[in-house]
Each structure stands twice: as C-alpha cells, then as structure tokens.
N, C-alpha and C positions, 0 to 999 in steps of 0.2 A: 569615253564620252557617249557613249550609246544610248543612254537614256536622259542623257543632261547635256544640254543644249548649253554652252558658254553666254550667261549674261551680255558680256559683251560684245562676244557676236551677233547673239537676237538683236540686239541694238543695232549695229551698224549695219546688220543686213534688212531693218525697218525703218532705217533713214534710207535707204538706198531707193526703196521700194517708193517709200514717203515719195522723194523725191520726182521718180518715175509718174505716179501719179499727179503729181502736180502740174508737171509737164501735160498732160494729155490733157490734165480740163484748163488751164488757163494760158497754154501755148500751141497746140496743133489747132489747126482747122481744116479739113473736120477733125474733131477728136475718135481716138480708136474706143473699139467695143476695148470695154475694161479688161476680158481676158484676156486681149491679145495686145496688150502693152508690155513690151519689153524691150531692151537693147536694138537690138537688130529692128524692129518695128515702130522706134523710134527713131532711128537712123534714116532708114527707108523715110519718113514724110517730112524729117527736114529737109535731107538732100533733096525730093521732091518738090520745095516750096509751100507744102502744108502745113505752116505755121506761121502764125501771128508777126508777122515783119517789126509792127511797133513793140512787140517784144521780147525782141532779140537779147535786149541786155540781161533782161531778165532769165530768158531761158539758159545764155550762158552761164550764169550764176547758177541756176537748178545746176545744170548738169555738172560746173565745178564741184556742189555740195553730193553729188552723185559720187562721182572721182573720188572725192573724200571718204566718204564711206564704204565705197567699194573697196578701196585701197586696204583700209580700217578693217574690212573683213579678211579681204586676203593673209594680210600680215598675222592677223587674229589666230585665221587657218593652217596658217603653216605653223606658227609656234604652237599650235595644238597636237599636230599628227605630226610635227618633223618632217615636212613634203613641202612642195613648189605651190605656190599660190594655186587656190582652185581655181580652175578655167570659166566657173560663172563670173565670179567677183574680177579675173582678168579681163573677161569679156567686155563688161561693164567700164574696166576701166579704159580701155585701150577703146573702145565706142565712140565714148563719153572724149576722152582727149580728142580724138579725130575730126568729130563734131565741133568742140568749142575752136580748135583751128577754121576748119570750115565755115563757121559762121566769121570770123574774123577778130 
C-alpha cells in the first residue's frame, strides 16, 4: 500500500479530522490555532474548562462520532498490514472515551 492510500481509510481518517475541527470552532473557548488541534490539545482545554458549557451535549456527540472513526480507522489499519491498531487512531480513541466520561 505504499502509494495507495485505502479509500476507506482516507474516509475515516477525514471524519476523524472533520470532527476534531468542529470541536475547536463551535466548542472550545478560546478556540486553538488550527495547527495545534489535536487529541491531546483538545483534552487539555476541556479538562481546563475552555469550552462552551451550553454545549456539552453537543461536543459529546462530536467526540462520540470521533471514537467512531478513529476506531473505523484503526480496525481499517490493522486488517491492512496484519498489526495492532495504530497508536494515532488509539490515541484518538482512548482521548476521545476518557473525555465523554469526564464530561458526564
């Protein structure tokens, strides 16, 4: 797969992304500089409190449809190379769960 990217992974790894950015403009406040939106940077300003209180439901939903695609990639990844889920798309995933606990 060296020059050809699996359809279905490009997909699920641009819902993921999709996702991510949704979160920064219509759930953190402040919103991060767009290149430093990620997992981990996203984590960091909920636990913090920099985000939108009135929406909460909403941003757990984002981050559920995250989970889902992350997952989506992972599983994607491994049945491609025969290997353990990639550690980005676990990243993402185990984040992403952590957070929707934490918010409640």
């Amino acid at each position: 797969m060296s020059g050809n990217r699996n359809p279905a992974l490009v997909k699920a790894t641009k819902g993921y992304h999709s996702q991510e950015k949704l979160i920064n403009n219509y759930d953190l406040d402040p919103q991060l500089v767009m290149s430093a939106v990620s997992p981990l940077s996203i984590n960091l300003a909920v636990r913090s409190g920099n985000y939108k209180t009135s929406n909460k439901e909403e941003l757990k939903d984002k981050l559920r449809k995250a989970v889902h695609f992350a997952t989506e990639a992972a599983n994607i990844h491994a049945a491609n190379i025969h290997a353990d889920n990639d550690s980005a798309h676990q990243l993402r995933i185990n984040t992403y769960t952590a957070l929707i606990t934490y918010l409640g």
